[in-house]
C-alpha positions as CSV (number, residue, x, y, z in Angstrom):
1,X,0.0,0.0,0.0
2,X,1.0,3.4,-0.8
3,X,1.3,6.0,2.1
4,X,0.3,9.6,0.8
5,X,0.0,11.2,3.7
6,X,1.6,13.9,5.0
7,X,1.8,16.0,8.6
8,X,3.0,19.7,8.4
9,X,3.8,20.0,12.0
10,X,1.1,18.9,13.6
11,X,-1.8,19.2,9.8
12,X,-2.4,16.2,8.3
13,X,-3.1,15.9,5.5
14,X,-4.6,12.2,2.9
15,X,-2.5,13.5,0.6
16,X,0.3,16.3,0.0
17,X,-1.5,18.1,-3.2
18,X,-2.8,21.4,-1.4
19,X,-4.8,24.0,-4.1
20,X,-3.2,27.0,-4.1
21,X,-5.1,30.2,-3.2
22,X,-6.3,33.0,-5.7
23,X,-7.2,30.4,-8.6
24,X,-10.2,29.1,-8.1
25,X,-13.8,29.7,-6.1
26,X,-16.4,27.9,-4.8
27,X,-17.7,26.6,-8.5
28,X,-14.4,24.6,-8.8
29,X,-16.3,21.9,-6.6
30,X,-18.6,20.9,-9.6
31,X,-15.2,20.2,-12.0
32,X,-13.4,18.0,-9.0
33,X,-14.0,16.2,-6.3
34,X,-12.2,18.5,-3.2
35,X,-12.4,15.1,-1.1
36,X,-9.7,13.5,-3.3
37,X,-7.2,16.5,-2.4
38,X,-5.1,16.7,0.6
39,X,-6.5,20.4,1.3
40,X,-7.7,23.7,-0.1
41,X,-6.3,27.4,0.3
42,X,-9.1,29.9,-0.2
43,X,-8.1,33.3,-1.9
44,X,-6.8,35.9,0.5
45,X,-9.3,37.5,2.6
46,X,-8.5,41.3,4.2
47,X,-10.6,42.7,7.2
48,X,-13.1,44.8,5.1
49,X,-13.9,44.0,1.5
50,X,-11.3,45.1,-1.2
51,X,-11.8,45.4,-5.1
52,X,-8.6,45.1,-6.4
53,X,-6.7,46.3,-9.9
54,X,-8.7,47.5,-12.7
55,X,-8.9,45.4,-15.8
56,X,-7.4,44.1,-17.7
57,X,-5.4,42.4,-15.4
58,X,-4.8,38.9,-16.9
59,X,-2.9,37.9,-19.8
60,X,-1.2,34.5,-21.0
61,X,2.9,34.5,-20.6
62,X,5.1,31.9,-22.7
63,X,4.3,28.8,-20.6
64,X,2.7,30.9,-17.7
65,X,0.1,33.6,-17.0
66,X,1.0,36.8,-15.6
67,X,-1.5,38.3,-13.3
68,X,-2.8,41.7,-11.2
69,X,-5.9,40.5,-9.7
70,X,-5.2,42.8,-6.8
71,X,-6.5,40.4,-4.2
72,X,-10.0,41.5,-4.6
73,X,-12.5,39.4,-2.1
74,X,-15.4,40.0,0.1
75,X,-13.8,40.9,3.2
76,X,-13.1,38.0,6.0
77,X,-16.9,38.1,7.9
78,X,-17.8,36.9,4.2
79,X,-15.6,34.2,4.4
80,X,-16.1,33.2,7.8
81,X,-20.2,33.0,7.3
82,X,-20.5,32.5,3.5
83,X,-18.0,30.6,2.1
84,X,-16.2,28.5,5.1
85,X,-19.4,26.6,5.9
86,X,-19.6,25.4,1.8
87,X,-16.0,24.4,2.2
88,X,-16.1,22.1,5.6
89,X,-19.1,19.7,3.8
90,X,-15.6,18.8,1.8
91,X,-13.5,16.4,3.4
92,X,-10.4,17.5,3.5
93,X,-8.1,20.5,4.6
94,X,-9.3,23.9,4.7
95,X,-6.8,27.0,5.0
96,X,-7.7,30.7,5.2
97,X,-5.0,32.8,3.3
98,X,-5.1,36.5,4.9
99,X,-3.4,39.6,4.0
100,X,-3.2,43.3,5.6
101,X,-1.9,46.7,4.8
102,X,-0.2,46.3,9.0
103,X,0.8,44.2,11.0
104,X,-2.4,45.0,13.7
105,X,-4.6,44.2,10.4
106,X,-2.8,40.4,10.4
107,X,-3.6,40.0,14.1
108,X,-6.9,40.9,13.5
109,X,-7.6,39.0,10.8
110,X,-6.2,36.0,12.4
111,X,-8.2,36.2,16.3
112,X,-11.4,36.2,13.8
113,X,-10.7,33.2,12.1
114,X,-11.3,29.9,13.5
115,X,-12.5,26.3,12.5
116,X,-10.3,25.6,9.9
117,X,-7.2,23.5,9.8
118,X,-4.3,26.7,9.4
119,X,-3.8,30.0,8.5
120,X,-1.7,30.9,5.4
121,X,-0.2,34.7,5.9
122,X,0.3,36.5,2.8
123,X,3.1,38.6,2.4
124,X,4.4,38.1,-1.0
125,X,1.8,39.4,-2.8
126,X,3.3,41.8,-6.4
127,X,-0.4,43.2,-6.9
128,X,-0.6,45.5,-4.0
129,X,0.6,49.2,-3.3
130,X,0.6,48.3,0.3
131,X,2.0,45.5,2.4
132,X,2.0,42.5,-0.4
133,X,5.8,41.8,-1.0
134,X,7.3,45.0,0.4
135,X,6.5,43.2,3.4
136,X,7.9,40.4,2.6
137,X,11.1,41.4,1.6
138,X,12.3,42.3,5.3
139,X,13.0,39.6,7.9
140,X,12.4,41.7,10.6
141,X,9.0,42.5,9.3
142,X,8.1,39.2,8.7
143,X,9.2,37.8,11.6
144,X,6.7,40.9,13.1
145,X,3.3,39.5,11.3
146,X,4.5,35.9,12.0
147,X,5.0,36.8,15.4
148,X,1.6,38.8,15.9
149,X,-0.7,36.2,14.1
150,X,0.7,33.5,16.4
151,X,0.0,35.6,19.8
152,X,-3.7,35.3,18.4
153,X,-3.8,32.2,16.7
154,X,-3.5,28.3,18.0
155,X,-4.0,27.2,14.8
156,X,-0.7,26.6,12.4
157,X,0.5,29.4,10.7
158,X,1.9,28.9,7.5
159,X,4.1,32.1,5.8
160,X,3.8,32.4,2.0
161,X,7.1,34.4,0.7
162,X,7.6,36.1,-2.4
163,X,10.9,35.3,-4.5
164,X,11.7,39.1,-4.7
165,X,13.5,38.9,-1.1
166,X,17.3,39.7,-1.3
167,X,17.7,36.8,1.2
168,X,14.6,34.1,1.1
169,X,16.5,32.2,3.3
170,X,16.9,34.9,5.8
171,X,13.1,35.6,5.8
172,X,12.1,32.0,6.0
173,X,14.0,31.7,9.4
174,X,13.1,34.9,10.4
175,X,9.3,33.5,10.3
176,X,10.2,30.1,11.9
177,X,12.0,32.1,14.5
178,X,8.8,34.1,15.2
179,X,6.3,30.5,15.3
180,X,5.8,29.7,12.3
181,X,4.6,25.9,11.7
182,X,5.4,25.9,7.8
183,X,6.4,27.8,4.8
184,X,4.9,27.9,1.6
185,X,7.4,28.5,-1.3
186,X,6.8,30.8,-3.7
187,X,4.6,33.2,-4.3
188,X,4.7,34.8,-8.0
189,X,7.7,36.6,-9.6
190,X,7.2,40.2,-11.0
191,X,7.4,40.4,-14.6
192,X,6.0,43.2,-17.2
193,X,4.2,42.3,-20.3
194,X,4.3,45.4,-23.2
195,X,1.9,45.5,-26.1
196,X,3.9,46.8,-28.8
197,X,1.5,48.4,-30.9
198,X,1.2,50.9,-28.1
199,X,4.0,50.5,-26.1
200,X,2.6,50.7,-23.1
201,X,2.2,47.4,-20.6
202,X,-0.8,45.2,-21.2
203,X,-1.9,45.2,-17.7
204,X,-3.6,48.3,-16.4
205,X,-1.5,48.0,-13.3
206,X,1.5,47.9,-15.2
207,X,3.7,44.7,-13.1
208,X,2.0,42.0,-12.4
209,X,2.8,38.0,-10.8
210,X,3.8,35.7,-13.3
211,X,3.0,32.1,-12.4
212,X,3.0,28.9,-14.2
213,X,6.0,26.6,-16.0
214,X,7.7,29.1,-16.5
215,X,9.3,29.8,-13.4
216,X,9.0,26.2,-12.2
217,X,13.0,26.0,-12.1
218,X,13.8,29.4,-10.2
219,X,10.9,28.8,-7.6
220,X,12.4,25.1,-7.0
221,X,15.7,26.6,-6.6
222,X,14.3,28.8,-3.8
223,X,12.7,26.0,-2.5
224,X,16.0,23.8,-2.1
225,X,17.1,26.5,-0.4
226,X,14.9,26.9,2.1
227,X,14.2,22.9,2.8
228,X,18.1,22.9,3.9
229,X,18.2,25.7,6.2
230,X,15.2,25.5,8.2
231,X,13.8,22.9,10.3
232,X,10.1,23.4,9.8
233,X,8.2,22.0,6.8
234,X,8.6,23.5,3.2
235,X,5.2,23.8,1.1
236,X,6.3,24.1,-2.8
237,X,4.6,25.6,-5.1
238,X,5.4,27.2,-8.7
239,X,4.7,26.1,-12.4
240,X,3.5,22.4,-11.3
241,X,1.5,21.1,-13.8
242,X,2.7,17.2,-13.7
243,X,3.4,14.5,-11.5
244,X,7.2,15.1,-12.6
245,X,7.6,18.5,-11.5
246,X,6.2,17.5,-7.9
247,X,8.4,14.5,-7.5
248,X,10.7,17.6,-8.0
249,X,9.8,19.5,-5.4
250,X,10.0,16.2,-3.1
251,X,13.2,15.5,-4.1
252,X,13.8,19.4,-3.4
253,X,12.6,19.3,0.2
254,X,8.9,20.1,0.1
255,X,6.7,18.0,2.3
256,X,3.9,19.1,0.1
257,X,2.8,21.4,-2.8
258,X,0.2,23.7,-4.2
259,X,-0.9,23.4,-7.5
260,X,-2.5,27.0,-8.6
261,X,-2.5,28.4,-12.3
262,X,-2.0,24.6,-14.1
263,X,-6.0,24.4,-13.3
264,X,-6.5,26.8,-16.2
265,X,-5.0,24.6,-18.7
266,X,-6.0,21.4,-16.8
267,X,-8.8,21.7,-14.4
268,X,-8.7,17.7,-13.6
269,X,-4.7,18.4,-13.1
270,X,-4.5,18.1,-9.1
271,X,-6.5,14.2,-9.2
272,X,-4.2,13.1,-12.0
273,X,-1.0,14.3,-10.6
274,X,-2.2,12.7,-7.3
275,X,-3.0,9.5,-9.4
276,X,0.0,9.1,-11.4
277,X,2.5,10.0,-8.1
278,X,0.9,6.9,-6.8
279,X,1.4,4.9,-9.4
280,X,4.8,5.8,-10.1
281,X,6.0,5.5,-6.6
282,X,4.0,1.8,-6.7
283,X,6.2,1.2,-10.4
284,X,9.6,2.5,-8.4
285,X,8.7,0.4,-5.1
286,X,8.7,3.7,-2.7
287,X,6.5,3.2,-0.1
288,X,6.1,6.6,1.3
289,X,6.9,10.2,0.5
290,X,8.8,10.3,3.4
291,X,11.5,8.4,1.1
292,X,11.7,10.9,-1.5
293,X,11.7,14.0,0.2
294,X,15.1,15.6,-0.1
295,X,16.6,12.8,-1.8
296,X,18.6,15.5,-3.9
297,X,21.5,16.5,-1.4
């Protein structure tokens, strides 16, 4: 028998394919079957409802998107009364991703929120004039928010960086000095797409996050990274598509890994790349994930 399962200090999970926030909404149900997954992220909520970038704000990359969605939701009492209770009639894990423009915003956020299985802490997003990566950049701030949302939280707190840090190293031990129970690994690189019948960038916003195969190779680089310098669990997550690219991140160090703009192409991606891992670790006689994971030294 294969052993999928997975335990993120102290979360487990049936499997270790987590859906990545920001890509999908409650309709996704009807496409897949969210009990087959080993959890769910929902998209970031903020304390008070937020609209985000004006359009457009999408546009296809070479092998990848490139986004400036802006974080728009509902505000986190929508979440909490709205959408949570659709979410828990699926079995499996449910995370709430959170963001703020301070530090009191993510200690807030964080003493509201309750009944789910972690909190992912957002501060890596590319999209956002305030907080968003330019937190994320500094240890010290990081450590801060980490620090704050565990003071309010006993659930586990999961930090999502952004590859733009000088030092991602530095800020992921900065946020497993401060509590942190895992990291996720990464959140979308800055790019800039230009129409060149104007000349002017095809995104209203200008920058946006590129995501997708394209930066599958520099986000498991950072990932590497991380796994060997910190002893908390690494979740992986960039341009995974395949089965292949997350025995990758396994090899790598990542205990787990979030599949997020793949489901554009390939909405039935997260159940086949949790059915062919299984099947090739039955074909290569591995037992358990625990045997693959940074088998790359």
């Amino acid at each position: 028998m294969i052993d999928l399962s997975v335990n993120l200090s102290g979360i487990k999970l049936k499997n270790p394919v987590i859906l990545a926030s920001g890509v999908w909404d409650l309709p996704y149900r009807e496409i897949i079957d969210f009990d087959r997954l080993g959890g769910v992220i929902y998209k970031g909520v903020s304390l008070k409802p937020k609209e985000g970038n004006p359009p457009p704000r999408l546009t296809e990359t070479p092998c990848g998107v490139i986004n400036s969605i802006g974080l728009e939701n509902e505000g986190v009492m929508n979440f909490i009364e709205e959408i949570l209770p659709t979410l828990k009639e699926s079995n499996t894990a449910i995370f709430s991703n959170i963001f703020g423009e301070s530090i009191e915003e993510f200690s807030k956020l964080s003493s509201l929120i309750r009944d789910v299985s972690g909190i992912e802490v957002n501060v890596s997003c590319p999209n956002v004039d305030k907080g968003g990566l330019l937190f994320g950049k500094d240890p010290n701030i990081v450590y801060s928010i980490t620090k704050s949302v565990c003071n309010e939280t006993d659930l586990p707190v999961i930090v999502k960086l952004t590859p733009s840090s000088a030092n991602i190293v530095e800020v992921a031990q900065a946020a497993s000095d401060a509590g942190a129970s895992a990291i996720s690994a990464v959140n979308t690189f800055q790019g800039l797409v230009i129409d060149i019948e104007t000349g002017k960038p095809l995104l209203k916003r200008g920058v946006g996050g590129v995501s997708g195969p394209a930066i599958k190779p520099l986000a498991l680089y950072n990932v590497y990274q991380i796994a060997k310098s910190v002893d908390i669990p690494v979740i992986g997550s960039g341009g995974i598509t395949t089965y292949q690219d997350a025995l990758e991140y396994f090899f790598a160090g990542s205990s787990a890994i979030q599949i997020g703009s793949a489901i554009f192409n390939n909405p039935l991606a997260p159940i086949q790349i949790i059915d062919n891992l299984k099947k090739w670790m039955e074909r290569k006689g591995y037992k358990n994930l625990k045997e693959l994971k940074g088998k790359y030294e």
